[in-house]
C-alpha positions as CSV (number, residue, x, y, z in Angstrom):
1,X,110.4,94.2,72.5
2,X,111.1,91.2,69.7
3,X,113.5,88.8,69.6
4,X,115.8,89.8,67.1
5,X,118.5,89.5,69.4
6,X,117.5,86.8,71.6
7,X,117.5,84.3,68.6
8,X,120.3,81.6,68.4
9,X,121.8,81.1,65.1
10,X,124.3,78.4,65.8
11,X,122.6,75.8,65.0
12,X,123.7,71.8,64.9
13,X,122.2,70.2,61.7
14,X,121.1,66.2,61.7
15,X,119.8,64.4,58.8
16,X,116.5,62.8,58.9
17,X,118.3,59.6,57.6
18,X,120.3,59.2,61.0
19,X,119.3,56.6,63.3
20,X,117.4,57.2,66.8
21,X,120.8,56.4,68.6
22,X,122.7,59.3,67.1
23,X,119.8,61.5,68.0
24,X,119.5,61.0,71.4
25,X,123.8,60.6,71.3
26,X,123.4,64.7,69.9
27,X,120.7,65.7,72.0
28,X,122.6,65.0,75.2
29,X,125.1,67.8,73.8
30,X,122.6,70.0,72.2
31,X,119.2,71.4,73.6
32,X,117.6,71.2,69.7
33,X,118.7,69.8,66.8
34,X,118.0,71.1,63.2
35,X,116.8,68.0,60.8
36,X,117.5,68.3,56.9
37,X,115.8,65.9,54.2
38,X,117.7,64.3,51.9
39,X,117.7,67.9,49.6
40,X,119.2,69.6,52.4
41,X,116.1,71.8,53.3
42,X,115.0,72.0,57.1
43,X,112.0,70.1,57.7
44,X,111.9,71.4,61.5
45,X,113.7,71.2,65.0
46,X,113.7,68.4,67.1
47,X,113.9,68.1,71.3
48,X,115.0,65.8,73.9
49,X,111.2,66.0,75.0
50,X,109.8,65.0,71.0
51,X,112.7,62.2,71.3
52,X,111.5,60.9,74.6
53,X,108.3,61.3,73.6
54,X,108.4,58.7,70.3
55,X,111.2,56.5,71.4
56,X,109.8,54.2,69.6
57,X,109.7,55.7,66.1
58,X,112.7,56.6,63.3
59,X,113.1,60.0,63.0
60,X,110.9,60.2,59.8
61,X,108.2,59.0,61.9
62,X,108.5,61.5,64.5
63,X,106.4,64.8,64.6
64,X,108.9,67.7,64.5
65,X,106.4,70.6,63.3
66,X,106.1,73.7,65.3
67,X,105.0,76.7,65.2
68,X,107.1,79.0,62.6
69,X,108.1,82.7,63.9
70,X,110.0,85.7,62.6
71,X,112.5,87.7,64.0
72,X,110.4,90.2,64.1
73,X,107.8,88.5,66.6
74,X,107.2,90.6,69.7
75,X,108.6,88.3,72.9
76,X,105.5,87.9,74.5
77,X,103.4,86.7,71.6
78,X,106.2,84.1,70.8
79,X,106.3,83.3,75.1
80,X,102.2,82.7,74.3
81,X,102.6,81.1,71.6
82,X,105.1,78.5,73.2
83,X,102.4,77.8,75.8
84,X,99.8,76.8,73.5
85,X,102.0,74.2,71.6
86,X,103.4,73.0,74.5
87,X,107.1,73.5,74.2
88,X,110.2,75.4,74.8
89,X,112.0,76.4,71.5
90,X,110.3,77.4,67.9
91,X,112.4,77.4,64.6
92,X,112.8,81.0,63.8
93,X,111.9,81.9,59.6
94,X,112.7,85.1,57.4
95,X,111.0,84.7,54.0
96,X,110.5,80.9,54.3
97,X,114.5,80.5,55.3
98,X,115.4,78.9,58.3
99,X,117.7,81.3,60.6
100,X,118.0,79.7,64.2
101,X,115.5,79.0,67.2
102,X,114.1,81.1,70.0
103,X,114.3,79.1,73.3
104,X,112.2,79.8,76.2
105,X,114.8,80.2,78.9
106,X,116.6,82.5,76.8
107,X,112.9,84.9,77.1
108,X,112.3,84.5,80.5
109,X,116.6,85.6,80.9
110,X,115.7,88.7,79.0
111,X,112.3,89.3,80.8
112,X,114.3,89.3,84.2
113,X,116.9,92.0,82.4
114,X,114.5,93.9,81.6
115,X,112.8,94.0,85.5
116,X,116.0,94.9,86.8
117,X,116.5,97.7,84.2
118,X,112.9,99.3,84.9
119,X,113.4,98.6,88.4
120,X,116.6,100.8,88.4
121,X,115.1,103.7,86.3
122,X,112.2,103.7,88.0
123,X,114.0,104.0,91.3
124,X,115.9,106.8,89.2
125,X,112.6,108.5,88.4
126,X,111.2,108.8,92.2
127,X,114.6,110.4,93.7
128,X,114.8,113.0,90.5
129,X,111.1,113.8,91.2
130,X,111.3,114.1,95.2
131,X,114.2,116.6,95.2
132,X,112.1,119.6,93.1
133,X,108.9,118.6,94.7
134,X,110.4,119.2,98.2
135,X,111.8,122.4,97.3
136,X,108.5,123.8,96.2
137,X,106.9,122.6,99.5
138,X,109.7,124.1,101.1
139,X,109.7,127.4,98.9
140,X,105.8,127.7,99.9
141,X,106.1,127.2,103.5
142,X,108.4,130.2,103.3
143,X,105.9,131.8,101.3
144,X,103.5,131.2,104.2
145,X,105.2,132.8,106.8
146,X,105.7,135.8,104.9
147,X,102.1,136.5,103.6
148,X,99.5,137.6,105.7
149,X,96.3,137.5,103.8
150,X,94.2,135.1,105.2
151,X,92.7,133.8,101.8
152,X,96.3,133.7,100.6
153,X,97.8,131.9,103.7
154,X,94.8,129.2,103.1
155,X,96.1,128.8,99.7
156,X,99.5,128.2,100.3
157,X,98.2,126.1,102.8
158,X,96.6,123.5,100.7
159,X,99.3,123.9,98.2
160,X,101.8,122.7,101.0
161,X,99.8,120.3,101.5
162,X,99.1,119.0,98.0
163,X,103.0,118.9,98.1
164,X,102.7,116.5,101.1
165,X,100.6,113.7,99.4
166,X,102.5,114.0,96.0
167,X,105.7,112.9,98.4
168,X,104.1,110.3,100.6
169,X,103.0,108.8,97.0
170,X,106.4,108.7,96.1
171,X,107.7,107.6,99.1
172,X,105.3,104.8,98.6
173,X,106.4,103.9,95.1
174,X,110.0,104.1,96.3
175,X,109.4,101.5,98.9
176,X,107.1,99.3,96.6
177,X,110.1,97.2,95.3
178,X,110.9,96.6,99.1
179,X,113.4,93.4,98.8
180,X,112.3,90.7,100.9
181,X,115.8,88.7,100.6
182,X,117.8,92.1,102.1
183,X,118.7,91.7,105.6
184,X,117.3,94.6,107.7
185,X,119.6,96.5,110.3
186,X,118.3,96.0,113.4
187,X,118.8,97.6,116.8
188,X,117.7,97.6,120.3
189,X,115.2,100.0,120.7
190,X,112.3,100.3,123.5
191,X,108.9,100.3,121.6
192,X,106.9,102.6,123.5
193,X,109.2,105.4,123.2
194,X,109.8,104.4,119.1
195,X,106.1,104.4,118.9
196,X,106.0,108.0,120.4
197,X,108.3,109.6,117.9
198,X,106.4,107.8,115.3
199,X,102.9,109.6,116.1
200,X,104.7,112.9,116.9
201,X,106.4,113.0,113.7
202,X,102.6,113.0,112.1
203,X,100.9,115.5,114.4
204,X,101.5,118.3,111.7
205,X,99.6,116.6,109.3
206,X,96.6,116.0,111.7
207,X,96.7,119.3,112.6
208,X,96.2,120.7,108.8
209,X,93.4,118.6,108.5
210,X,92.1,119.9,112.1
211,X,92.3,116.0,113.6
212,X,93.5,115.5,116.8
213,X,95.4,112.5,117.6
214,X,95.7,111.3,121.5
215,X,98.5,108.7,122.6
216,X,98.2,106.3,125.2
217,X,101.3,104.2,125.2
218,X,101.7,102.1,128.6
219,X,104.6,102.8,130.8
220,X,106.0,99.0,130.7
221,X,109.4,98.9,128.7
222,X,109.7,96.6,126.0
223,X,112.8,96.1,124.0
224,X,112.5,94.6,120.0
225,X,115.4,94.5,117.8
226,X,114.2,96.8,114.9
227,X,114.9,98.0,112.0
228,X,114.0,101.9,112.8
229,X,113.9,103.3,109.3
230,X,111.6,101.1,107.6
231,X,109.4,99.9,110.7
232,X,109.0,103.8,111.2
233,X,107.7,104.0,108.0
234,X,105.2,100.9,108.2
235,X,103.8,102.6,111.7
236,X,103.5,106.1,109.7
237,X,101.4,104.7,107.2
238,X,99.0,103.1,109.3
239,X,99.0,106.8,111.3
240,X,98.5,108.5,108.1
241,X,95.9,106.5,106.5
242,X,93.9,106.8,109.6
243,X,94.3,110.6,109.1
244,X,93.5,110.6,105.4
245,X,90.2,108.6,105.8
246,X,89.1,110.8,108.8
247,X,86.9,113.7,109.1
248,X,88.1,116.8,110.4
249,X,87.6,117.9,113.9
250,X,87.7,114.2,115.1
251,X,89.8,111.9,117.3
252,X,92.3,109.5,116.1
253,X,93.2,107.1,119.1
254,X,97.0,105.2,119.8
255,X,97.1,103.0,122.6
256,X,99.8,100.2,123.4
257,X,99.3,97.3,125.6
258,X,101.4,94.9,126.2
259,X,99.9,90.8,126.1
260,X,101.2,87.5,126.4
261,X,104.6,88.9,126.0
262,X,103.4,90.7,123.2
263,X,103.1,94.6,122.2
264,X,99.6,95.7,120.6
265,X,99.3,98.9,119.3
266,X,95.9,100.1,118.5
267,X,95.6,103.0,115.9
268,X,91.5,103.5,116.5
269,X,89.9,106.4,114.1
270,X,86.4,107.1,113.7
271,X,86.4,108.1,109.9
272,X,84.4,106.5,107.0
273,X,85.6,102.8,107.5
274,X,86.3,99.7,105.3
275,X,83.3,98.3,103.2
276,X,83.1,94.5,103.8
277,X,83.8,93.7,99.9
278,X,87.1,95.8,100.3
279,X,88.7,94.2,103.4
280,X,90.4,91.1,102.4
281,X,92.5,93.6,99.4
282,X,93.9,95.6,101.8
283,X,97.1,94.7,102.4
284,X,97.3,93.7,98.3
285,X,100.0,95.6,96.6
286,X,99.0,98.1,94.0
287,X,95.4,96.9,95.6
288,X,92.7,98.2,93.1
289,X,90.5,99.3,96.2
290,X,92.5,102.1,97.1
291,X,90.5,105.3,97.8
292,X,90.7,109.1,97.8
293,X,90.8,110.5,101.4
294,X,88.0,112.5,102.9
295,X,89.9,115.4,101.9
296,X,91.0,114.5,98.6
297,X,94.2,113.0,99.2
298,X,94.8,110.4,96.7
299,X,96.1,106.5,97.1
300,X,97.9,104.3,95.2
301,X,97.0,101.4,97.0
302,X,101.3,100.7,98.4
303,X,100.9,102.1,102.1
304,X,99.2,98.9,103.7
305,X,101.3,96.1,101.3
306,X,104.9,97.8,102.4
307,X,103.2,98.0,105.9
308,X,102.5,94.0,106.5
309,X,105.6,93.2,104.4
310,X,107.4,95.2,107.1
311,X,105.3,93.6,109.9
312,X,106.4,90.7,109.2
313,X,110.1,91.0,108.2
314,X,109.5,91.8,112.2
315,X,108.2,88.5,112.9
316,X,104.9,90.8,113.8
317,X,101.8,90.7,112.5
318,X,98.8,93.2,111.5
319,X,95.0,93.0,111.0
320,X,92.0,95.1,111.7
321,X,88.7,95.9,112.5
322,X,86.5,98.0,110.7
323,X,82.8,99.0,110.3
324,X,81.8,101.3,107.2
325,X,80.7,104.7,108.1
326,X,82.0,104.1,111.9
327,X,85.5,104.0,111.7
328,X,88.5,101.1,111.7
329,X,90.8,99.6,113.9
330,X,94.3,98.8,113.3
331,X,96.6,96.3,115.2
332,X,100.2,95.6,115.3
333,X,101.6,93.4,117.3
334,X,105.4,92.7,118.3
């Protein structure tokens, strides 16, 4: 990206000749001023900040030079560039001419443009992939139910489930650009019996991977005003992790208790654990410690970072417990 287009090219012009007073008196009406020698040639830009800076000195006396860039600068070299000599506009040059000045606000305007833009087509991109994908998990599913081969069936199988991680990664991604000012909707909803749909809604996938999950939720009702959607979501990923990094033919534990007018729920599994080095990433987005399952599945490192966010659009708040090779413990509370 370069700043071609970014570059302002109406310009006020001063002459080096006028006095400080006049400077300042255009400087209140101008961000930068253009100064010309007495041969009409520019000899540089000046700022409020250089003028503040020297107040003191005529404007002969005052050091104007800055850096010199072409239109053809890539933005973030110029936005580096700017850093190092400390200021917030450079005169723009093409072949030693003087054409305008770049101005820093005028970057960062663009920058945040640009995020919205790539924010937008990369929402585009996750919904246009999700549809085919979940037609060829639902093409093979028929597929299973049709075949009878065993070898065959545990193909499809894994294919289905290949399927399955390739749209939790997505769902991921989708949720990744979460925005923290949106309101959520909330609605009354008892907690046990929310947390209940959320671990029945993920006994399929423990069951391909042969792990058995076992509820526990206490019989005391307590009411939160929710958002279902997303909190659903945070819960499921917790769930789902705890699936993905456990072995098959073991026991993923959900408890609920509730404490000093609090709701805990425990998700306890006894797969390979956090190392110590790993644990306070976690919860980082795009977190660079993100791991392949004990199957396989693959991570992106966006469960656990929508999950707190989530939390604590709740007014909740998650942590853990975990021993390497022994298993980890997750808490939420409400």
């Amino acid at each position: 990206m370069k700043i071609n287009n970014l570059i302002d090219r109406d310009i006020t012009y001063i002459s080096v000749s006028e006095s400080i007073a006049v400077v300042d008196l255009w400087l209140r009406k101008h961000q930068y001023l253009a100064v010309t020698d007495e041969a009409q040639h520019i000899t540089g830009i000046i700022t409020l900040n250089d003028l503040q800076a020297n107040p003191s000195l005529s404007l002969r006396q005052i050091d104007i030079s800055k850096p010199k860039v072409s239109q053809g600068e890539i933005i973030f070299d110029v936005f580096k560039l700017m850093k190092e000599a400390q200021t917030d506009f450079l005169p723009v040059y093409e072949k030693d001419g003087f054409i305008g000045v770049i101005a820093l606000m005028t970057i960062m305007e663009r920058l945040v443009e640009v995020q919205k833009e790539t924010k937008q087509h990369y929402q585009k991109v996750i919904h246009d992939l999700r549809n085919p994908i979940g037609n060829l998990r639902g093409l093979i599913n028929l597929l299973h139910e049709t075949i009878t081969d065993k070898e065959s069936r545990d193909l499809i199988k894994l294919s289905s489930l290949s399927c399955k991680h390739t749209m939790d990664i997505l769902d991921d991604l989708m949720f990744a650009e979460i925005d923290e000012s949106k309101p959520l909707v909330k609605q009354p909803t008892e907690m046990n019996s929310f947390y209940k749909q959320c671990v029945d809604e993920q006994l399929g996938l423990g069951l391909l991977k042969q792990v058995t999950i076992t509820t526990e939720l206490c019989e005391e009702k307590v009411e939160r005003d929710i958002d279902r959607i997303q909190l659903k979501r945070a819960v499921q990923n917790v769930i789902s992790n705890a699936i993905k990094f456990s072995y098959p033919n073991s026991t993923i534990k959900i408890t609920s208790k509730v404490e000093k007018g609090q709701l805990i729920l425990k998700v306890l599994d006894a797969g390979v654990g956090i190392p110590e080095k790993f644990k306070d990433d976690i919860f980082k987005k795009f977190t660079p410690v993100g791991r392949i399952g004990t199957n396989g599945e693959p991570s992106i490192g966006l469960g656990l970072y929508f999950t707190k966010l989530s939390v604590e659009q709740h007014s909740g708040s998650i942590y853990f417990k975990s021993t390497e090779g022994k298993g980890t413990k997750f808490y939420i509370r409400m």
